[in-house]
PyMOL commands that place a pseudoatom at each C-alpha (Angstrom):
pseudoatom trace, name=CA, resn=UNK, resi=1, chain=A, elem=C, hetatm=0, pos=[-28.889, 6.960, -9.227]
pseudoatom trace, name=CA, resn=UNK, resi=2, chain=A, elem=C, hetatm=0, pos=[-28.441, 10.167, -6.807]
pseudoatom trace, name=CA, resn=UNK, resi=3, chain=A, elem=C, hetatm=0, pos=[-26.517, 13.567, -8.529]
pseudoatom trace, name=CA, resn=UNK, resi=4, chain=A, elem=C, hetatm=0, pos=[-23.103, 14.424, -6.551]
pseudoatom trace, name=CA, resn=UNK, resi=5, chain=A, elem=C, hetatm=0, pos=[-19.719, 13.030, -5.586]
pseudoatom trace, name=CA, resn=UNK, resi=6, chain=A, elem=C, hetatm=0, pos=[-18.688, 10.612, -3.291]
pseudoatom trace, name=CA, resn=UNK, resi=7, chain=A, elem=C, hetatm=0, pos=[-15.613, 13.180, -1.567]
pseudoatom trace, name=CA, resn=UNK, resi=8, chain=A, elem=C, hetatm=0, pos=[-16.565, 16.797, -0.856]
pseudoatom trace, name=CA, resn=UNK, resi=9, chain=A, elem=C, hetatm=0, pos=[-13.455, 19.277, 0.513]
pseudoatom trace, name=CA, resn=UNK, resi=10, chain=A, elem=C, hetatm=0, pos=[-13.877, 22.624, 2.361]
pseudoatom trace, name=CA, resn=UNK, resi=11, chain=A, elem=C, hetatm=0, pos=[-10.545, 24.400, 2.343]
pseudoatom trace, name=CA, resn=UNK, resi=12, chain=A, elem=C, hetatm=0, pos=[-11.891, 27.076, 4.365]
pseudoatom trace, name=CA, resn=UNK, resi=13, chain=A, elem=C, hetatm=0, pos=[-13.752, 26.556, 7.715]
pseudoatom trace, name=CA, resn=UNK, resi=14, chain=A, elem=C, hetatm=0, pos=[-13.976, 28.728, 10.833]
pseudoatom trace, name=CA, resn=UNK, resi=15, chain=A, elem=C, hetatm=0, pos=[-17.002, 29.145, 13.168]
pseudoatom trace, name=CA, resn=UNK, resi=16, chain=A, elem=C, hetatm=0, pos=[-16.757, 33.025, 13.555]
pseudoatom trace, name=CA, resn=UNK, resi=17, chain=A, elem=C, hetatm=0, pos=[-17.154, 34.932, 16.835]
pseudoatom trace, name=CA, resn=UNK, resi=18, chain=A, elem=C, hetatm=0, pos=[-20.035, 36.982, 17.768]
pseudoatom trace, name=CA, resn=UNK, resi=19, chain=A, elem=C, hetatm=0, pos=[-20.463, 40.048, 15.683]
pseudoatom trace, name=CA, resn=UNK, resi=20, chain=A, elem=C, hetatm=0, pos=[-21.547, 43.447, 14.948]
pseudoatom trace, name=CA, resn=UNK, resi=21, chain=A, elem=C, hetatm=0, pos=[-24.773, 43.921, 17.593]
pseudoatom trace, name=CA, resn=UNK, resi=22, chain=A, elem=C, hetatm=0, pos=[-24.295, 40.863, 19.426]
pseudoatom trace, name=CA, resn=UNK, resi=23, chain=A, elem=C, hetatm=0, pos=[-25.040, 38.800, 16.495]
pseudoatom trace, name=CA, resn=UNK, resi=24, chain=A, elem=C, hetatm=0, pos=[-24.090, 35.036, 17.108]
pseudoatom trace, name=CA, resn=UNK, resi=25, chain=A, elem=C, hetatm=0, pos=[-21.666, 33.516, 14.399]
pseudoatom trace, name=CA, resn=UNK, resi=26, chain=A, elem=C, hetatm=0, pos=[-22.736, 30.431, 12.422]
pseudoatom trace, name=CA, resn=UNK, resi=27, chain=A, elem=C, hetatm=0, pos=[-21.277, 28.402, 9.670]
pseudoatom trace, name=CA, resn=UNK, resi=28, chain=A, elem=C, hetatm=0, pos=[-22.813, 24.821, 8.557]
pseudoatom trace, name=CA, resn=UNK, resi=29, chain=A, elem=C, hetatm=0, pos=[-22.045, 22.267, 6.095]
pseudoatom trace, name=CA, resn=UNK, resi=30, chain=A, elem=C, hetatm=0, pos=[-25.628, 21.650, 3.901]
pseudoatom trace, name=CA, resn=UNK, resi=31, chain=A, elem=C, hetatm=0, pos=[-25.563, 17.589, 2.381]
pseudoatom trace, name=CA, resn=UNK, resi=32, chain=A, elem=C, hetatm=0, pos=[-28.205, 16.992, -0.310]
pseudoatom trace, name=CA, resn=UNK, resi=33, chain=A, elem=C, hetatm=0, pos=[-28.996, 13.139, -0.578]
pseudoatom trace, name=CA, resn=UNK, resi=34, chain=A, elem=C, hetatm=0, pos=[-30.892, 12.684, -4.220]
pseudoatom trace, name=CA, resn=UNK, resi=35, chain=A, elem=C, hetatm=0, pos=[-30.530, 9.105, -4.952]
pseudoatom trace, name=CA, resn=UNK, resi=36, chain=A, elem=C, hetatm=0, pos=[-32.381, 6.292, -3.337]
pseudoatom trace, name=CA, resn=UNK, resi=37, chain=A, elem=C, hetatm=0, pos=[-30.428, 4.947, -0.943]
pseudoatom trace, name=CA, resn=UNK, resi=38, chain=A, elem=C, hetatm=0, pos=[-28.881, 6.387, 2.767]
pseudoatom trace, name=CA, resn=UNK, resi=39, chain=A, elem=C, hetatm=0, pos=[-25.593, 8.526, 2.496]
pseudoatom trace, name=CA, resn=UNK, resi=40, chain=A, elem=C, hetatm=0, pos=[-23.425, 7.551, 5.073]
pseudoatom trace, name=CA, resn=UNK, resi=41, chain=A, elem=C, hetatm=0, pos=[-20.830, 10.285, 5.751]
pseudoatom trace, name=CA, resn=UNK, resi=42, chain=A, elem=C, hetatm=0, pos=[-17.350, 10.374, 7.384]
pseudoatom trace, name=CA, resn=UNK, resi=43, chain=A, elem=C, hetatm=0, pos=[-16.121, 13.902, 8.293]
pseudoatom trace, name=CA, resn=UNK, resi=44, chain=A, elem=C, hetatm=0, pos=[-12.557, 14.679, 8.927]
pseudoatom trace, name=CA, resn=UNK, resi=45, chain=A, elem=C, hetatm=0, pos=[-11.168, 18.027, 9.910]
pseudoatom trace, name=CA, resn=UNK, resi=46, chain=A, elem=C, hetatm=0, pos=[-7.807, 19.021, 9.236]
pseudoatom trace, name=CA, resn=UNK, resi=47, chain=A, elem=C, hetatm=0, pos=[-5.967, 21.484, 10.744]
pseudoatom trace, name=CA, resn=UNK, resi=48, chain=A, elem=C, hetatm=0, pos=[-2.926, 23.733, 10.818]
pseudoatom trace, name=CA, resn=UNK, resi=49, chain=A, elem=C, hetatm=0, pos=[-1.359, 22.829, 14.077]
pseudoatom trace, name=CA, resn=UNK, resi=50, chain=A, elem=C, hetatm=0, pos=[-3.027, 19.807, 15.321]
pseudoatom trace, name=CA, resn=UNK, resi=51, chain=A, elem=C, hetatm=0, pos=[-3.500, 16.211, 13.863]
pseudoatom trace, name=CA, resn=UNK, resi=52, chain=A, elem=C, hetatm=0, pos=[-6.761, 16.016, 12.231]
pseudoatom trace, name=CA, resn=UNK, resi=53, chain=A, elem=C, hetatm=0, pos=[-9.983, 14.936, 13.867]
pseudoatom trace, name=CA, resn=UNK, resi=54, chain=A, elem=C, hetatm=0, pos=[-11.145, 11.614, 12.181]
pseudoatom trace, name=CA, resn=UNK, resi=55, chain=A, elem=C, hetatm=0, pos=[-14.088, 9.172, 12.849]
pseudoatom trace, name=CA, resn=UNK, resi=56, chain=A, elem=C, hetatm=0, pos=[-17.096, 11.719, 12.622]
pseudoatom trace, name=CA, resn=UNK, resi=57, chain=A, elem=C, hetatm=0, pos=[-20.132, 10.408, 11.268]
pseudoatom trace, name=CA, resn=UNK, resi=58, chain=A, elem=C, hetatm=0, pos=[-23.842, 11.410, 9.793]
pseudoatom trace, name=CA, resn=UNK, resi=59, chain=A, elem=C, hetatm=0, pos=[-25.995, 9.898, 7.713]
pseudoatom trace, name=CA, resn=UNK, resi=60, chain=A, elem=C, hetatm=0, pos=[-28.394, 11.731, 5.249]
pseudoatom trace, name=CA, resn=UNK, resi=61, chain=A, elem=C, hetatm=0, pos=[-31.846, 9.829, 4.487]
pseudoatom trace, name=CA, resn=UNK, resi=62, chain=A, elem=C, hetatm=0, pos=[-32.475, 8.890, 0.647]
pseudoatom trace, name=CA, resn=UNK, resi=63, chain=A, elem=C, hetatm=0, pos=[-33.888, 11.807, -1.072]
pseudoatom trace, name=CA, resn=UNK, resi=64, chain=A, elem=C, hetatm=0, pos=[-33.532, 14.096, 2.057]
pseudoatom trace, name=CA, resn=UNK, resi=65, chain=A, elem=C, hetatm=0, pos=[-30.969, 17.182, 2.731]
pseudoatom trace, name=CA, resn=UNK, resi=66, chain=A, elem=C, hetatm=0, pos=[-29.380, 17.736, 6.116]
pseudoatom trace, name=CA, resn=UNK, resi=67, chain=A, elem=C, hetatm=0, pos=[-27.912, 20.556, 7.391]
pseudoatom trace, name=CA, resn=UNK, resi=68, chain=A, elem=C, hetatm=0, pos=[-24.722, 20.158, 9.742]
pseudoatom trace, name=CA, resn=UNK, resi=69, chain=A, elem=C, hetatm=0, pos=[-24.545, 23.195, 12.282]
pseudoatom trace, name=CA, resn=UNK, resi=70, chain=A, elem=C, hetatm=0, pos=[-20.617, 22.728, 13.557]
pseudoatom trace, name=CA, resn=UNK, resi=71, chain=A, elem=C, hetatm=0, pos=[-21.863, 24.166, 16.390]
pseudoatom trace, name=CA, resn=UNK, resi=72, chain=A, elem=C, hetatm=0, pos=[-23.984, 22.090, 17.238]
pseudoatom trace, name=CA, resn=UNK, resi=73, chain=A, elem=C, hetatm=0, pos=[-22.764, 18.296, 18.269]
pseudoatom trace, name=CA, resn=UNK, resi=74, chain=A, elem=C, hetatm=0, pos=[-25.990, 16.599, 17.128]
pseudoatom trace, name=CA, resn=UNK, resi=75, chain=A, elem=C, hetatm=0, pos=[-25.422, 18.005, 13.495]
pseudoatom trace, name=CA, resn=UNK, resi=76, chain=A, elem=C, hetatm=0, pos=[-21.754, 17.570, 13.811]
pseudoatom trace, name=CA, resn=UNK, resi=77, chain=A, elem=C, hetatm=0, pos=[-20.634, 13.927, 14.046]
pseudoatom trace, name=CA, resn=UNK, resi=78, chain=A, elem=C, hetatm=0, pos=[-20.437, 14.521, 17.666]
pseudoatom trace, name=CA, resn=UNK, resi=79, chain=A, elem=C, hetatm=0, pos=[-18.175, 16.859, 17.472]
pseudoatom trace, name=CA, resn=UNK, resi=80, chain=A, elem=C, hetatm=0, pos=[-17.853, 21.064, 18.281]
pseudoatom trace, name=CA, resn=UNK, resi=81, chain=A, elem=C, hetatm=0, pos=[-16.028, 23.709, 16.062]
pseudoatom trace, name=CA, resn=UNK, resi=82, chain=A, elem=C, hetatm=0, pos=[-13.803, 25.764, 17.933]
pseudoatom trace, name=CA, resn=UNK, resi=83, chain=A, elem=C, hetatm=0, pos=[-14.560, 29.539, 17.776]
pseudoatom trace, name=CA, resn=UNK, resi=84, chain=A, elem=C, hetatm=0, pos=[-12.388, 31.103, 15.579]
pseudoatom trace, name=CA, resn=UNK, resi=85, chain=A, elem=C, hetatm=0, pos=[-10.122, 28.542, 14.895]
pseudoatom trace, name=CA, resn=UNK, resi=86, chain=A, elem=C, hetatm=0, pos=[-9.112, 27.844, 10.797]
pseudoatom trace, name=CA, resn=UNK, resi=87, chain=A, elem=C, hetatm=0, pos=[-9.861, 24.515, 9.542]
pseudoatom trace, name=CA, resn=UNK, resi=88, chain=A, elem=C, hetatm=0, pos=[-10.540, 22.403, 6.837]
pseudoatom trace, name=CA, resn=UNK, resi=89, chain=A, elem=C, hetatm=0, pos=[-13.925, 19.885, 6.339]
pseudoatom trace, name=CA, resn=UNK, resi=90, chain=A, elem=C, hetatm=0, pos=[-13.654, 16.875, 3.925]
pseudoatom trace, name=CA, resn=UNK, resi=91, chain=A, elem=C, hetatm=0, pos=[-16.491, 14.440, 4.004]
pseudoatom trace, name=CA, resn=UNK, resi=92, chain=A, elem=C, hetatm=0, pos=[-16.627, 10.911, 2.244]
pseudoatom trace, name=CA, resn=UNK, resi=93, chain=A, elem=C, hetatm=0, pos=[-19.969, 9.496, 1.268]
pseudoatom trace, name=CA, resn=UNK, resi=94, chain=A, elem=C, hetatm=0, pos=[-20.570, 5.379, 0.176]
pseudoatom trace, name=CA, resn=UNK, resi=95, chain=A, elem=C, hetatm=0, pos=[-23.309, 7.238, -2.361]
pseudoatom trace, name=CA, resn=UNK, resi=96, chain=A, elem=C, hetatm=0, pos=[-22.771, 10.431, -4.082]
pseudoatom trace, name=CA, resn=UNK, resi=97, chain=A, elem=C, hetatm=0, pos=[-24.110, 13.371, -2.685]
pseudoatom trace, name=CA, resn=UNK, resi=98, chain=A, elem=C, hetatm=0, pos=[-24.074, 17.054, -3.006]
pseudoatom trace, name=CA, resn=UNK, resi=99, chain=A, elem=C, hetatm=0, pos=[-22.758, 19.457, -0.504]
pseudoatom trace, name=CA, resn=UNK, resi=100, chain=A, elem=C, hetatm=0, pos=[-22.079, 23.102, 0.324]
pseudoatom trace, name=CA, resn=UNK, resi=101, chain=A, elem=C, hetatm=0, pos=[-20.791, 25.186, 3.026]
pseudoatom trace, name=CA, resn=UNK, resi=102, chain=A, elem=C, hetatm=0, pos=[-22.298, 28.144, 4.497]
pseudoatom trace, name=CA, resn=UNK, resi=103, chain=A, elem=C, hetatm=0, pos=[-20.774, 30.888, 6.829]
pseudoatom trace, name=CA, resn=UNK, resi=104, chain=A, elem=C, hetatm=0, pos=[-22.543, 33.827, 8.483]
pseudoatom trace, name=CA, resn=UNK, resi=105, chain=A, elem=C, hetatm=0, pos=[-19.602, 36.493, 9.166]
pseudoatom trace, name=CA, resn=UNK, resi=106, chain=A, elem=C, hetatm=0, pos=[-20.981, 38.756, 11.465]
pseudoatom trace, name=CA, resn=UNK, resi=107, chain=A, elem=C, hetatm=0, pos=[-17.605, 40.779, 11.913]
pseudoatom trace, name=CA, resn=UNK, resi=108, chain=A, elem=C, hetatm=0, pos=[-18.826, 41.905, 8.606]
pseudoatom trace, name=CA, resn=UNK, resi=109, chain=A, elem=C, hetatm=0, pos=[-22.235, 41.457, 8.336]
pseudoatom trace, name=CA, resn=UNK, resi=110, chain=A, elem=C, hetatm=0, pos=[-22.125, 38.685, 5.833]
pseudoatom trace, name=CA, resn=UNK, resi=111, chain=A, elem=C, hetatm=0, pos=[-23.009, 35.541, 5.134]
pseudoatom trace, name=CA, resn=UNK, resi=112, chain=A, elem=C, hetatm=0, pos=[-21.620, 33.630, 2.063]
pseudoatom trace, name=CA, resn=UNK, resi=113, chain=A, elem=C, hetatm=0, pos=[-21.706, 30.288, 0.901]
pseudoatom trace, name=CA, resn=UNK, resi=114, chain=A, elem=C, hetatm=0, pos=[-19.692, 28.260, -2.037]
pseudoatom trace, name=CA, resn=UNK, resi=115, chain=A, elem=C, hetatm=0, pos=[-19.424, 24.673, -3.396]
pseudoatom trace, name=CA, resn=UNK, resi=116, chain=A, elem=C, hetatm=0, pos=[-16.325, 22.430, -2.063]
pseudoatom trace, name=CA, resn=UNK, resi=117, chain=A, elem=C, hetatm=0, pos=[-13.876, 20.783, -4.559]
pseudoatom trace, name=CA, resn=UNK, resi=118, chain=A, elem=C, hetatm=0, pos=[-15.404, 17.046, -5.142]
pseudoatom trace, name=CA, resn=UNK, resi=119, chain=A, elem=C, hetatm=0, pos=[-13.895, 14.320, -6.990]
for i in range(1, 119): cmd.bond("trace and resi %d" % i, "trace and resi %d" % (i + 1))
show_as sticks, trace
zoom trace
């Protein structure tokens, strides 16, 4: 039996611009797989003005962590965060998992992460 929840939300997403000294911005979704069997994850985005992106997947290996760069379509599902653009992450796993978001803000020189709401 793995630690975690099976649905992981991320109210607030955005890939921030480059910063302060030409440092890039970076934000990434961190999935920590303890049990013993592989996480298969669906990602939807949701967003203000547009229908949400659906059908974005990943897998984490059985007592492994992955890291999911949104910039980075490998990491992502397949899929590119927009630059600057507000969103919302909610990913779905057939085992539970545990998962946190990350976000370096170089406007401020800062980089903060938090836990999602999970049910």
């Amino acid at each position: 039996m793995g630690y975690g929840k099976k649905v992981w939300i991320f109210p607030d997403a955005e890939l921030p611009p480059e910063g302060v000294n030409n440092i890039p911005g970076h934000e990434s979704v961190i999935i920590t797989n303890t049990g013993e069997e592989e996480a298969k994850v669906n990602i939807t985005l949701f967003y203000e003005e547009k229908e949400p992106v659906k059908g974005l997947c990943v897998t984490v290996g059985a007592g492994r962590v992955r890291c999911l760069r949104t910039n980075e379509e490998k990491d992502f599902g397949g899929y590119l965060a927009t630059v600057g653009e507000q969103y919302a992450i909610m990913l779905e796993s057939n085992v539970p998992i545990v998962a946190q978001y990350g976000r370096a803000e170089t406007r401020a020189v800062a980089f903060y992460t938090t836990p999602g709401y999970n049910e």
